[in-house]
ROGUTOR-918471 format. One record per residue (C-alpha): chain; x, y, z. Coordinates in Angstrom, 3 decimals. Example, Ala and Ser with C-alpha at 12.3 -4.5 7.8 and 13.67 -1.06 7.14 Angstrom:
2
A	12.300	-4.500	7.800
A	13.670	-1.060	7.140
//
This chain:
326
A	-32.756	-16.186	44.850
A	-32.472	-12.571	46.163
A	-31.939	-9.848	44.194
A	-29.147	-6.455	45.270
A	-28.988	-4.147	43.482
A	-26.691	-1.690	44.901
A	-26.180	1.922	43.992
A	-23.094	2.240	45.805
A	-20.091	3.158	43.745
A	-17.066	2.264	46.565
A	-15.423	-0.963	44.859
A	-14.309	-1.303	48.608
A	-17.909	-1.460	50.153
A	-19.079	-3.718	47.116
A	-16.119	-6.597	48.043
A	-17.023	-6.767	51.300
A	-20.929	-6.868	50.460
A	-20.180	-9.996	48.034
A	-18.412	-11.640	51.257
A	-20.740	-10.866	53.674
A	-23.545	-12.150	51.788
A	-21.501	-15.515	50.738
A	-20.505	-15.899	54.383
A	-23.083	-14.787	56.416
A	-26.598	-16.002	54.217
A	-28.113	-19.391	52.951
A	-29.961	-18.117	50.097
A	-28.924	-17.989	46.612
A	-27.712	-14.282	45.842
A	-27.521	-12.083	42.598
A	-25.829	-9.135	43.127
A	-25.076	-6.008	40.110
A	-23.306	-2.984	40.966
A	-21.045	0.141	39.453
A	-17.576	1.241	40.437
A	-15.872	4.148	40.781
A	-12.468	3.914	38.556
A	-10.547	0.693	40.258
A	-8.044	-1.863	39.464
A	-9.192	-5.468	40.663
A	-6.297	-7.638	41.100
A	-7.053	-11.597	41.505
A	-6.127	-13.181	45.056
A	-3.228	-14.911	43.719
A	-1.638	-12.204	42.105
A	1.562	-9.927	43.275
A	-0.212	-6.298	42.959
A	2.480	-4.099	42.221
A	3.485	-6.171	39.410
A	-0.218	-5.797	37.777
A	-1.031	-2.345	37.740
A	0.972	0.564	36.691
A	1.063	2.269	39.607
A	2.391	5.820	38.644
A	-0.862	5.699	36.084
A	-3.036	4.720	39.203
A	-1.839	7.134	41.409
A	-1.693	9.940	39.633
A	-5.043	8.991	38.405
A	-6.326	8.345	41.641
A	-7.452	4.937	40.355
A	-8.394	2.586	43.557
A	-6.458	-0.563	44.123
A	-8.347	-3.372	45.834
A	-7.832	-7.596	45.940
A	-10.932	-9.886	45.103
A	-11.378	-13.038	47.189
A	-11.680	-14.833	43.675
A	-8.276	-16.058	41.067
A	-8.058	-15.045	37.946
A	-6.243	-11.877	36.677
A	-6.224	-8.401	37.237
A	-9.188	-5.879	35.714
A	-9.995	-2.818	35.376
A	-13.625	-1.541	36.546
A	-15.222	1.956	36.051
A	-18.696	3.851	36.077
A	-18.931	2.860	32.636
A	-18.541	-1.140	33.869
A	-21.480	-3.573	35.283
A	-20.097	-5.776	37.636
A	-22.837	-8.965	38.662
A	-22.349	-11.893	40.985
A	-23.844	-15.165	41.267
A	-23.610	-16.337	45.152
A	-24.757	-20.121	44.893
A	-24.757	-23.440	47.332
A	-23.072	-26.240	46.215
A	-25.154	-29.085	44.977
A	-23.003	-30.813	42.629
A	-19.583	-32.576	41.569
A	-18.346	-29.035	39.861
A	-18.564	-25.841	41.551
A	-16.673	-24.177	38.918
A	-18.843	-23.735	35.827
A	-18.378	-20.206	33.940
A	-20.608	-20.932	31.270
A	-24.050	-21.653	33.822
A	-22.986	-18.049	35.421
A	-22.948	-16.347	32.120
A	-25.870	-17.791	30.170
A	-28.353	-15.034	30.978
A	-26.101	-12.286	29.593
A	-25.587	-14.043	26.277
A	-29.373	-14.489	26.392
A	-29.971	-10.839	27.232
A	-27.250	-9.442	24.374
A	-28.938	-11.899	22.189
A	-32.119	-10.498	22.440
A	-30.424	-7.144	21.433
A	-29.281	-8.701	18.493
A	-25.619	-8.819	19.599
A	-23.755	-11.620	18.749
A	-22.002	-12.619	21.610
A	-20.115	-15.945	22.693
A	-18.783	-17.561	25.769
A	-15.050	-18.261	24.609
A	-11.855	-19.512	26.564
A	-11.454	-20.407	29.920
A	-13.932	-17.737	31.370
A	-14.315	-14.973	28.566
A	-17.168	-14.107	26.414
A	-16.149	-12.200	23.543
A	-17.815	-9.985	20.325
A	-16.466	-10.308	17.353
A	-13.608	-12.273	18.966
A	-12.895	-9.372	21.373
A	-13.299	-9.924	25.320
A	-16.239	-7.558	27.262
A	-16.392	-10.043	30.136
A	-14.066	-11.514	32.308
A	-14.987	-14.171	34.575
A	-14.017	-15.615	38.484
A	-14.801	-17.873	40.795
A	-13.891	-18.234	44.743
A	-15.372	-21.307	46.683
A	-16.158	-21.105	50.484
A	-17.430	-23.918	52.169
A	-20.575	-25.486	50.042
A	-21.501	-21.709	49.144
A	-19.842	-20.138	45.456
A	-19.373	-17.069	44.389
A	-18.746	-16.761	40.899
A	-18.500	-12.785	39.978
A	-17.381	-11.138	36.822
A	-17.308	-7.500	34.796
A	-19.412	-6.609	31.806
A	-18.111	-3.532	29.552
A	-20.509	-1.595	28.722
A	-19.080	1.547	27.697
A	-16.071	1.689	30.089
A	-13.133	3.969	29.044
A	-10.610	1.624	26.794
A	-7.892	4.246	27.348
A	-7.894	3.885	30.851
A	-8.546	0.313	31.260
A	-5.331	0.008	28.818
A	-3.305	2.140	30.980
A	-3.937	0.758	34.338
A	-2.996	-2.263	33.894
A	-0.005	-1.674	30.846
A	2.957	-3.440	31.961
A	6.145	-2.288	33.414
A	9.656	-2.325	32.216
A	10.886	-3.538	34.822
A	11.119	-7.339	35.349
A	9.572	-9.254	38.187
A	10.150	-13.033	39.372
A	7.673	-14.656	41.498
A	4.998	-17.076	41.742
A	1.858	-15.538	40.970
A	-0.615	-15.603	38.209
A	-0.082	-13.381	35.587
A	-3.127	-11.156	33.504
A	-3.867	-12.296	30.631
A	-3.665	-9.015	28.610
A	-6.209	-9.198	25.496
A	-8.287	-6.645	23.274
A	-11.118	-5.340	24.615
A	-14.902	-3.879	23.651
A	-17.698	-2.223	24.581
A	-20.956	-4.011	24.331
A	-22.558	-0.468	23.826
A	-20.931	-0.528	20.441
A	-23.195	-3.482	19.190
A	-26.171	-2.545	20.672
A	-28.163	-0.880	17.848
A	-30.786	0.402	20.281
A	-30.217	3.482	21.980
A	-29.815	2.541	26.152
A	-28.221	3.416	29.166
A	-25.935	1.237	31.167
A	-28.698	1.660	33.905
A	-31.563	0.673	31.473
A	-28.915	-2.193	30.948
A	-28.949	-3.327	34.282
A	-32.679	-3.430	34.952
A	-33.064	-5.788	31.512
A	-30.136	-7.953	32.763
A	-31.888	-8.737	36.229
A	-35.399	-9.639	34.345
A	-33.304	-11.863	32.629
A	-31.479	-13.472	35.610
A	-35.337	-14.030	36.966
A	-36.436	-15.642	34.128
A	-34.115	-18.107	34.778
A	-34.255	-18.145	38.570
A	-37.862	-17.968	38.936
A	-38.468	-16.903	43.041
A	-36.565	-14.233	42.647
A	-37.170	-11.131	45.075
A	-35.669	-8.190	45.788
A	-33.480	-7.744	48.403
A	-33.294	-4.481	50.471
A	-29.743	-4.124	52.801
A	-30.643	-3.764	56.536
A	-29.039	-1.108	59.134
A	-27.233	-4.387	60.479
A	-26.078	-5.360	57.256
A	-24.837	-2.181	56.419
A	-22.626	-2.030	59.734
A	-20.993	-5.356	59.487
A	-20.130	-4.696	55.741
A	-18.842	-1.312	56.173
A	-16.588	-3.166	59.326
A	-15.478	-5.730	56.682
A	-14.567	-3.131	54.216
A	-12.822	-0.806	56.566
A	-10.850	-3.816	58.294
A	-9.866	-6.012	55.319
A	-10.271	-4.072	51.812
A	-9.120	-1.051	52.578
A	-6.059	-2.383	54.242
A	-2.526	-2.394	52.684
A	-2.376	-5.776	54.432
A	-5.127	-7.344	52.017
A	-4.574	-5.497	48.922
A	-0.472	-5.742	48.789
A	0.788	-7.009	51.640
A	-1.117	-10.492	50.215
A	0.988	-10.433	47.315
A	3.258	-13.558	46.712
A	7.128	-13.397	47.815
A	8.682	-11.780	44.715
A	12.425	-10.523	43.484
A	12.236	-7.248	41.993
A	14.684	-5.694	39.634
A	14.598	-1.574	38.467
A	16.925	-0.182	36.581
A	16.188	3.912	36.170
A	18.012	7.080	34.586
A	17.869	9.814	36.915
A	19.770	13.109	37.023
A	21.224	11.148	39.795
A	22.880	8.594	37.363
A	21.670	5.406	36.204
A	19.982	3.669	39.477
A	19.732	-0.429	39.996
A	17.502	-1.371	42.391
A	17.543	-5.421	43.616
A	14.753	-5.929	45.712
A	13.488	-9.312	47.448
A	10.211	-8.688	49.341
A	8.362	-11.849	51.620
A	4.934	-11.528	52.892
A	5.032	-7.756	52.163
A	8.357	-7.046	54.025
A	11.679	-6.321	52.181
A	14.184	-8.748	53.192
A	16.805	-7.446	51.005
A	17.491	-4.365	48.714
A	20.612	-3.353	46.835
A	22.053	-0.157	44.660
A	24.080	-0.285	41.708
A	24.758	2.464	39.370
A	26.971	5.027	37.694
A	26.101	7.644	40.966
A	28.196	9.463	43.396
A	28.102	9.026	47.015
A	29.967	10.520	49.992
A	28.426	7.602	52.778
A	28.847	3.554	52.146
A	25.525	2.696	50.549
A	25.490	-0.386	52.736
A	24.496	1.738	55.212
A	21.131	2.927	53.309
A	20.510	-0.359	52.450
A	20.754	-1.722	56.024
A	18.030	1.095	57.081
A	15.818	-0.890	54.807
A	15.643	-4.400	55.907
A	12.396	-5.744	57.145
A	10.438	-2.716	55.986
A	6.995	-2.901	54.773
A	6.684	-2.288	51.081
A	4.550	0.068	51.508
A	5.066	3.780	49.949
A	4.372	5.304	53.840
A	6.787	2.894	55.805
A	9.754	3.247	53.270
A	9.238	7.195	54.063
A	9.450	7.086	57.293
A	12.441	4.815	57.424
A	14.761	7.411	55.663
A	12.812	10.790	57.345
A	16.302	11.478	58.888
A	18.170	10.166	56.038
A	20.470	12.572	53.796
A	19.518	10.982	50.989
A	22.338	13.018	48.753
A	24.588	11.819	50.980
A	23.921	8.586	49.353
A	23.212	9.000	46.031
A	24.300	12.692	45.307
A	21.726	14.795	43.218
A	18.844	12.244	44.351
A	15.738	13.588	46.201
A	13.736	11.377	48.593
A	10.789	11.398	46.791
A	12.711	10.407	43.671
A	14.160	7.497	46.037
A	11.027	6.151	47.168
A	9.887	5.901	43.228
A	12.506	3.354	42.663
A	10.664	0.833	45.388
A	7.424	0.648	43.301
//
């Protein structure tokens, strides 16, 4: 099995180096790594309904889509992240608990008393540090997950806190449960980097032939080409989200605003306005400028740059009008 370590902290970057290696080697891989502040949503899921996304803006919190299922997460510098790349050589691929064993060994050994609970959790005290995914390509699996290690609860909580208003679609919703920090049981006084190294001698102990594994010039091209083309895209990260209805209802100075939204394959098919507002021009005709726009923050902009949006919806500003989309 090789062993990466790597030290960079672009949650970007780090996606596209678990693909590349799943895709592109034959070897068995184990991979740790840190993040800057990110929101992980899984492949299945509609983005914008997972993350609060005034909080992750304003926070400048990335936004990126795993390869994996699962639910969303929320990653940070104060978060290991590991990932098991292995071939498949049996009847079930899918086994959270093999993936997992050498951090309950290693916590264990710490004198934490951790368990594997759930579908894919492993828990302290009955409160979840680890989440857990899986993605199968071909006979190769990738089974990746987070360990918190003394990530910021606050944030994590905020990120991903719900919002009011209600979506109907088909994807897979987060499971939203408490939380810890595994730093919290460990009596002994250690860094998350100290962590790290004494979580890979565990993973060799029980993958003896281990070796260190040190990224080439060539590798480092073709996974900063993956990042750049597919994780850093809107494309990937929302335009992948599942066909969804979305309803808003907001009180501006404007009046009280309805929004009705149906978006396919990232493009808004339909959008309608109801409220208590003022308007000197047919809405119908806003709405119309709309149709078959990206939902994406930068498209919707451009749509109305010549648009009087008071003529509209009197006492509304534009910015305040893109808000409602999102």
């Amino acid at each position: 099995m090789l062993c990466i370590r790597t030290f960079s902290k672009d949650p970007f970057y780090n996606l596209a180096l678990e693909e590349y290696f799943l895709k592109n080697f034959t070897e068995e891989v184990f991979i740790l790594y840190q993040c800057e502040p990110v929101v992980v949503v899984g492949k299945n899921q509609n983005t914008i309904a997972e993350i609060n996304y005034d909080y992750v803006k304003e926070n400048n919190i990335h936004v990126v889509r795993r390869a994996s299922g699962g639910g969303a997460v929320y990653c940070d510098l104060g978060t290991v992240v590991f990932s098991y790349l292995t071939n498949v050589n049996e009847e079930k691929p899918i086994d959270f608990k093999k993936y997992t064993k050498a951090i309950l060994e290693l916590l264990t050994s710490l004198d934490v008393d951790a368990k594997f609970e759930g579908r894919n959790d492993l828990t302290i005290n009955g409160k979840k540090f680890s989440g857990n995914a899986t993605h199968v390509f071909n006979n190769r699996v990738m089974h990746h997950g987070t360990i918190l290690f003394d990530a910021k609860i606050d944030e994590l909580s905020n990120s991903l806190k719900p919002r009011k208003e209600k979506f109907i679609d088909k994807s897979t919703k987060s499971v939203r449960s408490r939380v810890t920090n595994i730093k919290d049981y460990i009596k002994t006084d250690i860094s998350i980097e100290e962590f790290e190294a004494q979580l890979m001698v565990f993973v060799d102990k029980r993958n003896k032939c281990s070796k260190d594994y040190k990224i080439t010039e060539e590798d480092k091209k073709r996974i900063l080409k993956l990042r750049d083309e597919k994780y850093k895209s809107w494309e990937w990260n929302y335009g992948k989200s599942p066909d969804f209805n979305m309803e808003k209802i907001k009180k501006t100075k404007a009046g009280l605003i309805e929004l009705q939204m149906n978006v396919q394959e990232g493009i808004v098919k339909n959008v309608k306005f109801f409220g208590d507002f003022f308007q000197v021009q047919n809405i119908e005709k806003l709405q119309d400028k709309l149709k078959d726009c990206w939902h994406k923050r930068e498209t919707i902009e451009a749509r109305i740059k010549d648009v009087d949006i008071d003529e509209y919806i009197l006492g509304l500003s534009k910015e305040e009008f893109v808000d409602l989309f999102f």
